[in-house]
N, C-alpha and C positions, 0 to 999 in steps of 0.2 A: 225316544228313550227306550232302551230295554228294560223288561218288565216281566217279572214270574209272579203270577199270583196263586196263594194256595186257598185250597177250601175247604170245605169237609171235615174237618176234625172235630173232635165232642170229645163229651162225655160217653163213657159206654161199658156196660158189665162184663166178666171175663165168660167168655165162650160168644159175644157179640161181632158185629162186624161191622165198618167203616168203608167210603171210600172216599178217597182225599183225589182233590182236582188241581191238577197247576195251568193254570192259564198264561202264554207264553204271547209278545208282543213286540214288537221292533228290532228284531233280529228274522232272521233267516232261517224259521222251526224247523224245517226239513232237512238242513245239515248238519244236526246238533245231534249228538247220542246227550239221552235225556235218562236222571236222575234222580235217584229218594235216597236221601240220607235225613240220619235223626239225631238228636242230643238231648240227653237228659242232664240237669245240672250235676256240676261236677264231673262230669265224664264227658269223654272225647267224641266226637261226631263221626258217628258211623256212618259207612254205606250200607244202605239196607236192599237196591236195588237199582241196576240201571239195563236201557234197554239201546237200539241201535239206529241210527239217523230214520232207519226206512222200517222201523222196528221188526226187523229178520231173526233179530237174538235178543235174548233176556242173561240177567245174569244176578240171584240173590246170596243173600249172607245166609249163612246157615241158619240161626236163628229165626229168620221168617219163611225158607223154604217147604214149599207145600203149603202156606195159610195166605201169603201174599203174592201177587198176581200184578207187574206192570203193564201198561197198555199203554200206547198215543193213539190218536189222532190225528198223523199232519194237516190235513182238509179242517180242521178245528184247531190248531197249533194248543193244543192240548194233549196235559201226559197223565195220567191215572197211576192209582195205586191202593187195586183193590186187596183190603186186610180180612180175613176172616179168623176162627178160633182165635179171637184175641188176648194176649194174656197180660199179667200188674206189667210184665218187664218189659212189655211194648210202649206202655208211657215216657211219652216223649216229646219234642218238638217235632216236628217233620219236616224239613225241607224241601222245597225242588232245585235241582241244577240243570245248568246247561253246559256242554261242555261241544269245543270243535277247536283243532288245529288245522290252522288255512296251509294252504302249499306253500305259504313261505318260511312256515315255521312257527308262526304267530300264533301264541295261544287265547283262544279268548273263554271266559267261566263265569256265568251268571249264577246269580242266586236268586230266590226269594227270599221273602221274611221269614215264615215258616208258618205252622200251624200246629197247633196244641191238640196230642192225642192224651187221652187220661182212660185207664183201664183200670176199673173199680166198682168194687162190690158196695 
């Protein structure tokens, strides 16, 4: 079965830092460009960051550029998403994705559960 697990999130004060972990499983990690998107209730599920099968390229939202930092793993089918200067409007849930269109067109998109960021004095 495919399986994203996330970790790392807490509690943490603002100017703190975080790193959240997704552990990736029953899929094929190395052809996947791998994702962090977030949701805080009420509002719409951001991308906050994705990076590329063989992680060559990064690409973030404005809002956490220059304080968050994706990374993988393939050899650990692991994807990171180190947060630094953290601020209230980072709170959030955190996602992992996984995303690959096969050559025939077939899209396939995992998710995690998520994990709970809280940024607070």
């Amino acid at each position: 079965q495919v399986q994203l697990v996330e970790s790392g999130g807490g509690l943490v004060q603002p100017g703190g830092s975080l790193r959240l972990s997704c552990a990736a499983s029953g899929f094929t990690f190395r052809s996947y460009a791998m994702s962090w998107y977030r949701q805080a209730p009420g509002k719409e599920r951001e991308l906050v960051a994705t990076i590329t099968s063989a992680g060559g390229s990064t690409n973030y939202a404005d809002s956490v550029k220059g304080r968050f930092t994706i990374s993988r793993d393939n050899a650990k089918n692991t994807v990171y998403l180190q947060m630094n200067s953290l601020k209230p409007e980072d709170t959030a849930v955190y996602y992992c994705n996984a995303h690959w269109r096969n050559p025939f067109g077939s899209e396939y998109d995992y998710w995690g559960q998520g994990t709970q960021v809280t940024v607070s004095s």
